[in-house]
N, CA and C atoms as a LAMMPS dump frame, in Angstrom:
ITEM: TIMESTEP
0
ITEM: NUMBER OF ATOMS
627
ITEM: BOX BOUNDS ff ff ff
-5.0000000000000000e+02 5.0000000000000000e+02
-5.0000000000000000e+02 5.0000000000000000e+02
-5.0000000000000000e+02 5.0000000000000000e+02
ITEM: ATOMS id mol type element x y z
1 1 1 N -437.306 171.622 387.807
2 1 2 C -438.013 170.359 388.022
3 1 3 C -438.471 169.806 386.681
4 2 1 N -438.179 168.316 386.783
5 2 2 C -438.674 167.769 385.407
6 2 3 C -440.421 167.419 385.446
7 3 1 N -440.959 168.049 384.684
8 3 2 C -442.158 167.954 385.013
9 3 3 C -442.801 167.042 383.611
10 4 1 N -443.384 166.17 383.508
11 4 2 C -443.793 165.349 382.608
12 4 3 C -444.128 165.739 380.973
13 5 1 N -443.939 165.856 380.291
14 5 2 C -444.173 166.225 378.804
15 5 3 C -445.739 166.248 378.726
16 6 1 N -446.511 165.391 378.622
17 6 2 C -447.634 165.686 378.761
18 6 3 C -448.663 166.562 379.282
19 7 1 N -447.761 167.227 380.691
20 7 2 C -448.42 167.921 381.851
21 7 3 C -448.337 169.435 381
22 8 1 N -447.241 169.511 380.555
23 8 2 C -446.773 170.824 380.266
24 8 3 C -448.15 170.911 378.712
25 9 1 N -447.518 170.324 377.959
26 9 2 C -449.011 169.806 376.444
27 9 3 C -450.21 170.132 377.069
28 10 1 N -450.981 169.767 378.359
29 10 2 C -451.839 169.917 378.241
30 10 3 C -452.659 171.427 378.846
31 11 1 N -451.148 171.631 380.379
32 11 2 C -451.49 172.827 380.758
33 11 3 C -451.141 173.856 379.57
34 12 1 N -450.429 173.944 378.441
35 12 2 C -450.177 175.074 377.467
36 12 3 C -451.43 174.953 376.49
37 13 1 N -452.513 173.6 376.482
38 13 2 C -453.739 173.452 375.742
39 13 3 C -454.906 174.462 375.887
40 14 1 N -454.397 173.776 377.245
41 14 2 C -455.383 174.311 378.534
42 14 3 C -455.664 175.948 378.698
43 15 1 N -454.583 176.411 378.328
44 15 2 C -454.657 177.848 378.575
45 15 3 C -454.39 178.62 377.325
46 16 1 N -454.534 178.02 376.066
47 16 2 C -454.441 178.7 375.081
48 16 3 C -455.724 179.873 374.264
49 17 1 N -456.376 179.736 375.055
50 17 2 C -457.74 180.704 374.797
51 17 3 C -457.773 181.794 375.358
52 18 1 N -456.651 181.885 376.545
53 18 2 C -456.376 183.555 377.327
54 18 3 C -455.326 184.05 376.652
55 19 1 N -455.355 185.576 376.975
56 19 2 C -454.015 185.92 376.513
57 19 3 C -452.915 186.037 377.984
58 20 1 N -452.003 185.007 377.371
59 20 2 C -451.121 185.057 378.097
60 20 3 C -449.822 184.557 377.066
61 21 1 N -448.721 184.715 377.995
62 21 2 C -447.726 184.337 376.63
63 21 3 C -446.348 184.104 377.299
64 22 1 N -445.517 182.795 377.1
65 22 2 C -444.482 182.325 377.499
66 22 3 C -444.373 180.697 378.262
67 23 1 N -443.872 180.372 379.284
68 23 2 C -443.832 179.458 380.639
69 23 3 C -442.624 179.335 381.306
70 24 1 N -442.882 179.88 382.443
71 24 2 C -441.75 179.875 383.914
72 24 3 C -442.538 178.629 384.457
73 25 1 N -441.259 177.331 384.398
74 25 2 C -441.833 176.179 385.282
75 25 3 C -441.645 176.1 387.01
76 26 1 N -440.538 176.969 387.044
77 26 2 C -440.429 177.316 389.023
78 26 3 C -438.283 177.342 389.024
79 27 1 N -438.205 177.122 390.081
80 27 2 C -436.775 177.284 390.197
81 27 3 C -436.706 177.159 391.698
82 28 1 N -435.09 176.332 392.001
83 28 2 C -434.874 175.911 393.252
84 28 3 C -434.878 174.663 393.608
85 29 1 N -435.091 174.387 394.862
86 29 2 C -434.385 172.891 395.612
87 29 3 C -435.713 172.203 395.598
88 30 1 N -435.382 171.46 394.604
89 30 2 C -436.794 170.289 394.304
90 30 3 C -437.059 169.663 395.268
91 31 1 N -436.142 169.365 396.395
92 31 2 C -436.473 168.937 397.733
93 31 3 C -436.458 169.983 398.969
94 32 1 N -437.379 170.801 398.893
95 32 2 C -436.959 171.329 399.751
96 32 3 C -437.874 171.366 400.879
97 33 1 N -437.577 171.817 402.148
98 33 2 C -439.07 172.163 402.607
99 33 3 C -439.966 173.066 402.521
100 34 1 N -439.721 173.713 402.189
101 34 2 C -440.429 175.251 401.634
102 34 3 C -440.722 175.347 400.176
103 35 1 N -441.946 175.548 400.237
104 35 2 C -442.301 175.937 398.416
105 35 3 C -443.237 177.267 398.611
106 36 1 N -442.69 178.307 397.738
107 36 2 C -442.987 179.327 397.652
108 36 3 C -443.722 180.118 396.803
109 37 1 N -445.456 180.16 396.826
110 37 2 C -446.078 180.335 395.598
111 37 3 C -446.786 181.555 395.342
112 38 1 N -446.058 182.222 394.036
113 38 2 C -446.534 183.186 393.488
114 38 3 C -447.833 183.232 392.996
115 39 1 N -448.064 184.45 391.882
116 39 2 C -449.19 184.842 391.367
117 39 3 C -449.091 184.08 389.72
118 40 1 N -448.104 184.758 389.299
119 40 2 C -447.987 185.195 387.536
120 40 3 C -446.467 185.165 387.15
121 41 1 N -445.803 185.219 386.235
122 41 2 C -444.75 185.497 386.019
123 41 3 C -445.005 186.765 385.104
124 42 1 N -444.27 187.716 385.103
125 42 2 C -443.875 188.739 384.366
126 42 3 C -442.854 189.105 383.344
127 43 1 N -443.035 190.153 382.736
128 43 2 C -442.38 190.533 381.39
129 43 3 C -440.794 190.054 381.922
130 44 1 N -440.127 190.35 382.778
131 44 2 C -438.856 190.061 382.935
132 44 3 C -438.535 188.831 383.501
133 45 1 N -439.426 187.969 384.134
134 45 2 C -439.971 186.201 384.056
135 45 3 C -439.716 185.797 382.877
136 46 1 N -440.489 186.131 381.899
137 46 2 C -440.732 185.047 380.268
138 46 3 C -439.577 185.363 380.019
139 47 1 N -438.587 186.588 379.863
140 47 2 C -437.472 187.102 378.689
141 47 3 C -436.838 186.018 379.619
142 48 1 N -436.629 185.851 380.734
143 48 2 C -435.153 185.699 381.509
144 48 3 C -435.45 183.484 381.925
145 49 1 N -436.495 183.499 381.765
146 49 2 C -436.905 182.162 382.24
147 49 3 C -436.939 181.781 383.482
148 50 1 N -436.955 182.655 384.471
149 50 2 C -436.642 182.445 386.044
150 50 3 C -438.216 183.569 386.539
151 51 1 N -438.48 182.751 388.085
152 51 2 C -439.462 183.226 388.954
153 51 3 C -438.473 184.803 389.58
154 52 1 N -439.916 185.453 390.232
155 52 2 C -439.745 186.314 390.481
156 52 3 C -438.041 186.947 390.512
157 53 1 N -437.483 187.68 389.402
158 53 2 C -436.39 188.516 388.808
159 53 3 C -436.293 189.878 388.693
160 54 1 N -438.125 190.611 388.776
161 54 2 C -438.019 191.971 388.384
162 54 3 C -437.801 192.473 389.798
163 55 1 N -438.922 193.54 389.842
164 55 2 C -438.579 194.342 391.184
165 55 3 C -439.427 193.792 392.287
166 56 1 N -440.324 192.574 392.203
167 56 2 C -441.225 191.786 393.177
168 56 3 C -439.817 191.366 393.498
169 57 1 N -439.24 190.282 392.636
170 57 2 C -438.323 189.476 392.842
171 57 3 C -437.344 190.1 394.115
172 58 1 N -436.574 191.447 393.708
173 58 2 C -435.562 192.046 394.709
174 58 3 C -435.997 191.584 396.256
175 59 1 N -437.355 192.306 395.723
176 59 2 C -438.158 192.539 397.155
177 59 3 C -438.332 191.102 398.032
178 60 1 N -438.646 190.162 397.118
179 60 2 C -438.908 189.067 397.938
180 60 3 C -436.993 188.241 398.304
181 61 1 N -436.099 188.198 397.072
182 61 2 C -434.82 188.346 397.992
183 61 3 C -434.061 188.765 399.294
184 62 1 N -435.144 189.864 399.26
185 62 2 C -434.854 190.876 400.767
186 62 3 C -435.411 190.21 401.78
187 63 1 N -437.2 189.232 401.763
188 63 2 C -437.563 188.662 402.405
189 63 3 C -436.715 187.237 402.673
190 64 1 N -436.191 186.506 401.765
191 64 2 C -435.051 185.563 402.224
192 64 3 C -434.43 185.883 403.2
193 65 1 N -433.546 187.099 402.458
194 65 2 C -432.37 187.561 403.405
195 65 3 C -432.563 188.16 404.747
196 66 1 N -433.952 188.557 405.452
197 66 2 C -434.066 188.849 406.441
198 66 3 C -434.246 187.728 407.347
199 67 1 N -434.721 186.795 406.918
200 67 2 C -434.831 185.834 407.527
201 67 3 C -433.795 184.022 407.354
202 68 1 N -432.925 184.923 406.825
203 68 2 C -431.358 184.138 407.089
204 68 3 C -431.542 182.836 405.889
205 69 1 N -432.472 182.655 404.684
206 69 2 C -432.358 181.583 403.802
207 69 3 C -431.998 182.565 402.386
208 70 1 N -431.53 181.63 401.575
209 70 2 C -431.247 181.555 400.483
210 70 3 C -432.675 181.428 399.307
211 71 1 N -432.464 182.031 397.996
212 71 2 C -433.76 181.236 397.393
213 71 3 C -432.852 179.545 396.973
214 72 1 N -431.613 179.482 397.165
215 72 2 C -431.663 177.522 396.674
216 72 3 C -432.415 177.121 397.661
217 73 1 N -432.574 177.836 399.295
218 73 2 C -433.186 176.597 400.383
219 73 3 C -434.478 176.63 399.836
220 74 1 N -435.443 177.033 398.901
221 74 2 C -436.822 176.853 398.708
222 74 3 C -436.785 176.666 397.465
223 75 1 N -438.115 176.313 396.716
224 75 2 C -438.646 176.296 395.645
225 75 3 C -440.203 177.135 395.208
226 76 1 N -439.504 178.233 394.345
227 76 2 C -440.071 179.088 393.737
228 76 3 C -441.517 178.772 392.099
229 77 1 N -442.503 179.147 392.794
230 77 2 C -443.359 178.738 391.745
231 77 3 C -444.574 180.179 391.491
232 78 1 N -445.209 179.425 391.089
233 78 2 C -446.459 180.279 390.682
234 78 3 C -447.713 179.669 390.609
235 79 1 N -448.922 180.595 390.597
236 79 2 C -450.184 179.472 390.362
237 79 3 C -450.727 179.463 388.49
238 80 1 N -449.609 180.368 388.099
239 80 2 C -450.197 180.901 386.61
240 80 3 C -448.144 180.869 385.972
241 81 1 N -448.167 179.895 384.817
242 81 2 C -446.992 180.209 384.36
243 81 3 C -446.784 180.777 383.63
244 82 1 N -447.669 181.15 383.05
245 82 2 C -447.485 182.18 381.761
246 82 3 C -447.731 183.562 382.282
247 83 1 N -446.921 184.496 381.551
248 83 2 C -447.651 185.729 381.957
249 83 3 C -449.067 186.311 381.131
250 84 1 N -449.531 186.939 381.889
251 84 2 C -450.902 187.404 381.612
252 84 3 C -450.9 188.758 381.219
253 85 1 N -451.572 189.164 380.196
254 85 2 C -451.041 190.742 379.996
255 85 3 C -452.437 191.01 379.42
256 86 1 N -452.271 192.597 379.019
257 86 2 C -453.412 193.278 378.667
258 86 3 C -452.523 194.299 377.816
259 87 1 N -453.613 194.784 377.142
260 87 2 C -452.914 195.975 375.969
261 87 3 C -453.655 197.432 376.801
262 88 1 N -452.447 198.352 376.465
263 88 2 C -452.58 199.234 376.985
264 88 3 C -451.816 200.56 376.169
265 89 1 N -452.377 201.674 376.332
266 89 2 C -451.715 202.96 375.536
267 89 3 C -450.999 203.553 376.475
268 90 1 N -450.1 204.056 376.36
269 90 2 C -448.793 205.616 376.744
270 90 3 C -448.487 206.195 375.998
271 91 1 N -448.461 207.797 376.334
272 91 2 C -447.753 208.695 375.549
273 91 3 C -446.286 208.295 375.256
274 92 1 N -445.476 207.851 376.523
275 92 2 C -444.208 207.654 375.859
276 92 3 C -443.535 206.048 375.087
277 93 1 N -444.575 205.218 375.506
278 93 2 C -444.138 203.667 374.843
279 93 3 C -445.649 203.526 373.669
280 94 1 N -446.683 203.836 373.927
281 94 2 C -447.606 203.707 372.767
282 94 3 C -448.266 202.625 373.019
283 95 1 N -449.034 201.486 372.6
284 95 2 C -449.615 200.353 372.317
285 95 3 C -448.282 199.387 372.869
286 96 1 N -448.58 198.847 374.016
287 96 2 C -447.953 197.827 374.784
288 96 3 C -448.748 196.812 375.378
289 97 1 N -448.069 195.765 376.102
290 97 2 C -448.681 194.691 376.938
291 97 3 C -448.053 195.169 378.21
292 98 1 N -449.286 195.203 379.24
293 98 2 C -448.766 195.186 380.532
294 98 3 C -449.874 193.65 381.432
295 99 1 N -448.591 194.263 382.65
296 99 2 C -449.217 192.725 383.287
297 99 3 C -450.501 193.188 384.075
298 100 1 N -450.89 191.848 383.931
299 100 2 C -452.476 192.13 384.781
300 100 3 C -452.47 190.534 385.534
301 101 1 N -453.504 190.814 386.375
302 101 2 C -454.321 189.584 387.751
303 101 3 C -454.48 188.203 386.644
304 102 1 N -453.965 187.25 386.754
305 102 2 C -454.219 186.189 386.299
306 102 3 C -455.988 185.874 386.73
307 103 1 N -456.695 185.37 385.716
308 103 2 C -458.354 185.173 386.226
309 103 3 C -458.595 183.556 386.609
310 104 1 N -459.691 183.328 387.087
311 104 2 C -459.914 182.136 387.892
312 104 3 C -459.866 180.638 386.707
313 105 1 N -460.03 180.855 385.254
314 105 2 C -459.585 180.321 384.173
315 105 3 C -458.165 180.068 384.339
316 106 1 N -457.83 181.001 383.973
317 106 2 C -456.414 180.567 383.786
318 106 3 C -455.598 179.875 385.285
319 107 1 N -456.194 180.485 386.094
320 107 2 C -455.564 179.332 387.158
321 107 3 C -455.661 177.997 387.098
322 108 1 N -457.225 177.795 386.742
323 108 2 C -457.668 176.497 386.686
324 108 3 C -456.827 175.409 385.356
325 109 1 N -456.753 176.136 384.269
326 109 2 C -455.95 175.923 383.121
327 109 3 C -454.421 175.56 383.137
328 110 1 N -453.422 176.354 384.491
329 110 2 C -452.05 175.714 384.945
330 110 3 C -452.662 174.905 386.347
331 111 1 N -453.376 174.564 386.398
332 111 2 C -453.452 173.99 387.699
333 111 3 C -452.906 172.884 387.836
334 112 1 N -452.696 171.929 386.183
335 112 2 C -452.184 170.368 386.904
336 112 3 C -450.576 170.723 386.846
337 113 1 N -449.539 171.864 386.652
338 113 2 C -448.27 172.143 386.672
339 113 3 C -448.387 172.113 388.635
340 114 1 N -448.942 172.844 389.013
341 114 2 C -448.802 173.314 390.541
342 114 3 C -449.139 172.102 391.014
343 115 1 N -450.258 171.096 390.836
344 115 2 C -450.741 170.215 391.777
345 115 3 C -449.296 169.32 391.445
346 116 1 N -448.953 168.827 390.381
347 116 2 C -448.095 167.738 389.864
348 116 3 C -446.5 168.353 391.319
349 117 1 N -446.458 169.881 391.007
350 117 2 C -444.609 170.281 391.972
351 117 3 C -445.005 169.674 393.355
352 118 1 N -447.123 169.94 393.563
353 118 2 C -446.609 169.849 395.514
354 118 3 C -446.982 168.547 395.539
355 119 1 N -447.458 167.779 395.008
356 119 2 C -447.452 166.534 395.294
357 119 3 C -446.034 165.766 394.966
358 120 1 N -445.172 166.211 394.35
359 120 2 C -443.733 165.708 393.795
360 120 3 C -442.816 166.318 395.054
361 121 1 N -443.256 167.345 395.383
362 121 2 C -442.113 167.769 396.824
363 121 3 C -442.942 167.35 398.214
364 122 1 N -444.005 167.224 398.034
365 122 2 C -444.577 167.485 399.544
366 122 3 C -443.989 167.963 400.435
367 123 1 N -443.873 169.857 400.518
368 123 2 C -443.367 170.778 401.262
369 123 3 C -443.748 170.45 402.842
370 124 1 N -443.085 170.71 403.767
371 124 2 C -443.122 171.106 405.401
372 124 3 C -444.244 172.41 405.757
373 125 1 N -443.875 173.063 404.268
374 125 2 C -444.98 174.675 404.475
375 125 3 C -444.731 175.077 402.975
376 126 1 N -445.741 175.792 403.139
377 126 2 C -446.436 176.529 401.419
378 126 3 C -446.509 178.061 401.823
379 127 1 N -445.708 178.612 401.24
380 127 2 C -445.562 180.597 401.697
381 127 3 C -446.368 180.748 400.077
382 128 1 N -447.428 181.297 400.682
383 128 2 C -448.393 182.082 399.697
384 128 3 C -448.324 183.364 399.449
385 129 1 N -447.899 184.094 398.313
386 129 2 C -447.46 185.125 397.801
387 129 3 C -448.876 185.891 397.475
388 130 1 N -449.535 186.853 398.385
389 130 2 C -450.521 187.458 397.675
390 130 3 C -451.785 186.562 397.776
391 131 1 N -453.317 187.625 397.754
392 131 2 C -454.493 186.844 397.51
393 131 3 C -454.4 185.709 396.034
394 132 1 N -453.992 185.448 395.387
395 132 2 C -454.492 185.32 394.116
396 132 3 C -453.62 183.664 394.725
397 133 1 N -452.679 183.246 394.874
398 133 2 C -451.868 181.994 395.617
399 133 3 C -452.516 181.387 396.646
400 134 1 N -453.202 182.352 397.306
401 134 2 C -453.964 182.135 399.005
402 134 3 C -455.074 181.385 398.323
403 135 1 N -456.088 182.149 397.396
404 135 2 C -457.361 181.741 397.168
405 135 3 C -456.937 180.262 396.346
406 136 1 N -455.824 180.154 395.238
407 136 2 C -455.846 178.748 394.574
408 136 3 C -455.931 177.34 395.268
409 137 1 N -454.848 177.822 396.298
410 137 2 C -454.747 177.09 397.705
411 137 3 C -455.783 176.604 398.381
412 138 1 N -457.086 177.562 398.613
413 138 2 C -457.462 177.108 399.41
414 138 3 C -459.025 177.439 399.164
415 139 1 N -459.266 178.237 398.136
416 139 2 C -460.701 178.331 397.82
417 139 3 C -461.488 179.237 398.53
418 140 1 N -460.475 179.877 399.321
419 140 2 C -461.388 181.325 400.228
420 140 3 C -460.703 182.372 399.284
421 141 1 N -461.776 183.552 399.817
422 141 2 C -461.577 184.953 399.35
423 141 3 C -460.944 185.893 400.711
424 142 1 N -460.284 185.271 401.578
425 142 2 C -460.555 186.405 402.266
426 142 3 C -459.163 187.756 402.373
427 143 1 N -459.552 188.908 402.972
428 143 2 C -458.74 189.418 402.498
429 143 3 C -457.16 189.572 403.155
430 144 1 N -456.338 189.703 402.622
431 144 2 C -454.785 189.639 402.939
432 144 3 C -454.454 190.256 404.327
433 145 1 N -455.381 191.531 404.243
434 145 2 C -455.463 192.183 405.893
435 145 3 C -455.594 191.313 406.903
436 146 1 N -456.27 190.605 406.822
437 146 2 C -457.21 189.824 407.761
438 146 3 C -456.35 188.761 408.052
439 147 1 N -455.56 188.145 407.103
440 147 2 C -454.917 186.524 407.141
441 147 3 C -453.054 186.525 407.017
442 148 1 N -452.901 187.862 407.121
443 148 2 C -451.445 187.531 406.761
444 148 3 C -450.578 187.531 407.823
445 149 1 N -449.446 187.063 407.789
446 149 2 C -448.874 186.027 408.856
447 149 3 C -449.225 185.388 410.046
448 150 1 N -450.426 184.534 409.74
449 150 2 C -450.949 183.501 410.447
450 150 3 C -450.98 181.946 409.43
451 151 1 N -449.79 181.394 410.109
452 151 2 C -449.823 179.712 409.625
453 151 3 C -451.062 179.261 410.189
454 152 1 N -451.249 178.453 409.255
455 152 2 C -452.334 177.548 409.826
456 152 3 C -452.246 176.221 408.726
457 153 1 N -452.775 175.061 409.367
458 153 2 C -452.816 173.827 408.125
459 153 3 C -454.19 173.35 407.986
460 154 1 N -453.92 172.793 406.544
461 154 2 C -455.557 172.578 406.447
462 154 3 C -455.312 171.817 404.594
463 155 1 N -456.251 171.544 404.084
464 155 2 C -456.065 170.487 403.085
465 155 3 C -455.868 172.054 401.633
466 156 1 N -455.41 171.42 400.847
467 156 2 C -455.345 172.357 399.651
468 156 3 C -456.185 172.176 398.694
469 157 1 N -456.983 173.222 398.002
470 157 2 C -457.368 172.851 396.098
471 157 3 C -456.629 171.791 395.545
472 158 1 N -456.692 170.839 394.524
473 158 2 C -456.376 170.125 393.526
474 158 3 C -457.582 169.279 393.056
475 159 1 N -456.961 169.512 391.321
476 159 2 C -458.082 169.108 390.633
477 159 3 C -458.054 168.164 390.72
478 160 1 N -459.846 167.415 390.5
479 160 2 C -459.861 166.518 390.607
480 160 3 C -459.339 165.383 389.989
481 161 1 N -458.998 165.634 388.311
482 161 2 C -457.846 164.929 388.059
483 161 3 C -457.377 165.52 386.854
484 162 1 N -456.041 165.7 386.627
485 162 2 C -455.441 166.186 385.435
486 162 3 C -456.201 167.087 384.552
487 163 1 N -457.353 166.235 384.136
488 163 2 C -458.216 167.114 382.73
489 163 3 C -459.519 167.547 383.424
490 164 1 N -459.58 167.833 384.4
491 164 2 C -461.022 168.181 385.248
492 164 3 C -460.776 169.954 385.057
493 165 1 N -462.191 170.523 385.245
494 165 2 C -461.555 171.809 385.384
495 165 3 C -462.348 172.395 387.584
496 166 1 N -462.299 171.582 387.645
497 166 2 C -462.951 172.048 389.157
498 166 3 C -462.11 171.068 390.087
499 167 1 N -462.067 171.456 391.35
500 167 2 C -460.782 171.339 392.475
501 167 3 C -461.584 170.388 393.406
502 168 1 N -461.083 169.405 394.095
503 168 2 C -461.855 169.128 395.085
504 168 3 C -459.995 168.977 396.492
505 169 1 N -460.585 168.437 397.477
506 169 2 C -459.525 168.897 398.414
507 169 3 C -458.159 167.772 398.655
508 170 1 N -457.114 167.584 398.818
509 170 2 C -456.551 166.945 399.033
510 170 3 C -456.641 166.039 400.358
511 171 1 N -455.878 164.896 400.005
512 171 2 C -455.973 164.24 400.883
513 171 3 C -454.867 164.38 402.148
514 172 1 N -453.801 165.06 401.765
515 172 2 C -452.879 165.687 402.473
516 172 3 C -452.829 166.61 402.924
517 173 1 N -452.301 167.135 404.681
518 173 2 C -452.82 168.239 404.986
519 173 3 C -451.115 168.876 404.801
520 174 1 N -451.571 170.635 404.78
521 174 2 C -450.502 171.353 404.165
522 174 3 C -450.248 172.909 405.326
523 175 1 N -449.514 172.928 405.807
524 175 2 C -449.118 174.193 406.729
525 175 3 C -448.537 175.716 405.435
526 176 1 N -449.498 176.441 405.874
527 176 2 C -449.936 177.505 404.921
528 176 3 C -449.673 178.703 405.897
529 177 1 N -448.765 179.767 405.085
530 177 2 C -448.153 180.826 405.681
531 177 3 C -448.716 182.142 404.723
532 178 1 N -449.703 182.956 404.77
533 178 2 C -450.001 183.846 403.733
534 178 3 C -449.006 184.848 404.401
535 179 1 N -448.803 185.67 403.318
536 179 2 C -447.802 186.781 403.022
537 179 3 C -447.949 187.652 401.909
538 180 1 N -447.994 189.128 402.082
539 180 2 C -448.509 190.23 401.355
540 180 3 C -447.431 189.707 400.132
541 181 1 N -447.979 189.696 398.533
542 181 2 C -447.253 190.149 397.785
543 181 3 C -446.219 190.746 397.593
544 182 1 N -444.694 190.363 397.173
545 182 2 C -443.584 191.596 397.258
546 182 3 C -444.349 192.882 396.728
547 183 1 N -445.06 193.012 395.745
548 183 2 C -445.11 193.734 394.757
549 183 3 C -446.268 195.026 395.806
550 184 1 N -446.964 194.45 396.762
551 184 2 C -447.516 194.978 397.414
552 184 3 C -446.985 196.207 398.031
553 185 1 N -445.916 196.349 398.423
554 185 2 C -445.3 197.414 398.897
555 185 3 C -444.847 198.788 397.653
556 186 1 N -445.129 198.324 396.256
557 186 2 C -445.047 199.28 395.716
558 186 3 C -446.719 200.07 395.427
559 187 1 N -447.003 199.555 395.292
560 187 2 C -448.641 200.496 395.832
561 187 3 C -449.258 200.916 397.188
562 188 1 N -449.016 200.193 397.892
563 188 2 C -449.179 200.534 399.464
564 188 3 C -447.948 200.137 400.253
565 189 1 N -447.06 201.349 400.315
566 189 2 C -445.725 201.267 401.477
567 189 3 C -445.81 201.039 402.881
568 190 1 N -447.321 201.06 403.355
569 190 2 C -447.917 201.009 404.642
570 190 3 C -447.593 199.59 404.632
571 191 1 N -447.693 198.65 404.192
572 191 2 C -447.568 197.683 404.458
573 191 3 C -446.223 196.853 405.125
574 192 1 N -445.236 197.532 404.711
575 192 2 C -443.832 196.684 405.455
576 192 3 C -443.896 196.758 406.39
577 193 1 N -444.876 197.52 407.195
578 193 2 C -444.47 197.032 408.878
579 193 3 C -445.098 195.705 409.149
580 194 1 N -446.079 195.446 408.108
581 194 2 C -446.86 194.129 408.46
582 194 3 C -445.961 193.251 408.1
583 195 1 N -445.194 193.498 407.041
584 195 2 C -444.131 192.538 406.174
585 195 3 C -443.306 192.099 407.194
586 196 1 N -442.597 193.363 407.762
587 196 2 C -441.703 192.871 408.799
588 196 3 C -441.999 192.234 410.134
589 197 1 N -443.568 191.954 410.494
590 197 2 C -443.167 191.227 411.709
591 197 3 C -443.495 190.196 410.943
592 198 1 N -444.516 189.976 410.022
593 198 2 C -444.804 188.472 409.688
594 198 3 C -443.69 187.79 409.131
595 199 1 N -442.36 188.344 408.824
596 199 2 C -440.872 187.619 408.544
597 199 3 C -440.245 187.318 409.459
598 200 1 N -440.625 187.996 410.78
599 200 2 C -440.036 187.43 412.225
600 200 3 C -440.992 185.563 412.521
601 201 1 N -442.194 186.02 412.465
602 201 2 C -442.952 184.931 412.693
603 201 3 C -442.863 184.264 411.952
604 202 1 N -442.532 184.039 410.359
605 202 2 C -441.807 183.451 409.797
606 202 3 C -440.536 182.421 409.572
607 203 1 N -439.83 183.23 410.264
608 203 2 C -438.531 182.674 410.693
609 203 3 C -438.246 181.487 411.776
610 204 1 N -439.378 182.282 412.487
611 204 2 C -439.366 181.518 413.88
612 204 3 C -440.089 179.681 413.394
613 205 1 N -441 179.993 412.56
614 205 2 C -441.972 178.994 411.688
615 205 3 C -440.643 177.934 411.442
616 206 1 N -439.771 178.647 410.445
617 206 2 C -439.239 177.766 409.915
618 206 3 C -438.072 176.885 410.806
619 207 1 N -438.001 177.972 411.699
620 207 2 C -436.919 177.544 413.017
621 207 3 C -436.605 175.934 413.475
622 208 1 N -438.171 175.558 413.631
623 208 2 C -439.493 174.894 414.134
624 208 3 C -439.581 173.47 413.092
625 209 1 N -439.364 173.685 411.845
626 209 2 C -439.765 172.553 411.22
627 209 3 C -438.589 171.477 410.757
């Protein structure tokens, strides 16, 4: 997606006081009905220039493919384009960057990239990848247990304008599908049974629109 020269200037301004480092702008069918929003992009994000590629990525391929779409039928984003990292020691790699939780800054800091894609596509439905997508969205905390695969619509976060750093609500209402993190299943494997019905109810969602 061509996203305005300025937007990009100001969200890379914007967020130059965290450490983070790179920009994945999204990937996929600029028209589509489905927009699909991540957390962060990662070490194999920045090298490769594409959304979810590492082993989230597989995982969420698998979620396509169970439910009979392609990633061209959607558009792939994030609420944070840069990746976010932290320094960290190992015996066998030493002094590295690993990825870490994008913080409520730096969301706020890419926020006019995300508001600028959904107001430029105005999606049918918004599949929220993980708490950290859920909360940008929508300004609750609550937890993933509690909310995942239940659509529901309701207005979204966006700032109040371009250079603001606080959200007020849209004027458009938006059908919102939370969904555990791919990445979720590599720390808690308990979870794919939840994965797998909320991709049935999923499916059926999209059946529908």
């Amino acid at each position: 997606m061509k996203i305005p020269e300025h937007l990009i200037q100001l969200s890379q301004q914007r967020i130059q006081p965290y450490d983070v480092e790179g920009l994945v702008i999204g990937a996929g069918d600029e028209e589509a009905d489905i927009v699909v929003v991540g957390e962060a992009p990662g070490e194999n994000e920045i090298e490769q220039n594409q959304p979810f590629i590492g082993r989230a990525g597989k995982e969420l391929t698998g979620y396509f493919e169970a439910i009979g779409i392609t990633r061209e039928d959607v558009y792939i984003t994030s609420v944070v384009r840069s990746r976010p990292y932290k320094w960290v020691d190992s015996k066998k790699k030493g002094r590295r960057k690993a990825n870490r939780k994008p913080n409520e800054k730096e969301m706020l800091a890419h926020a006019p990239l995300l508001d600028y894609q959904l107001q430029q596509i105005q999606p049918k439905l918004i599949v929220t990848l993980g708490g950290v997508a859920y909360e940008r969205l929508t300004g609750r905390k609550d937890k993933m247990s509690d909310i995942h695969g239940r659509p529901f619509t309701t207005e979204i976060k966006l700032l109040k304008d371009e250079n603001a750093w606080e959200y007020t609500d849209s004027k458009e209402r938006y059908t919102l599908f939370p969904l555990y993190h791919p990445a979720a299943v590599f720390y808690n494997p308990r979870v794919r049974d939840d994965i797998i019905k909320d991709l049935e109810i999923l499916e059926d969602l999209i059946g529908k629109l």
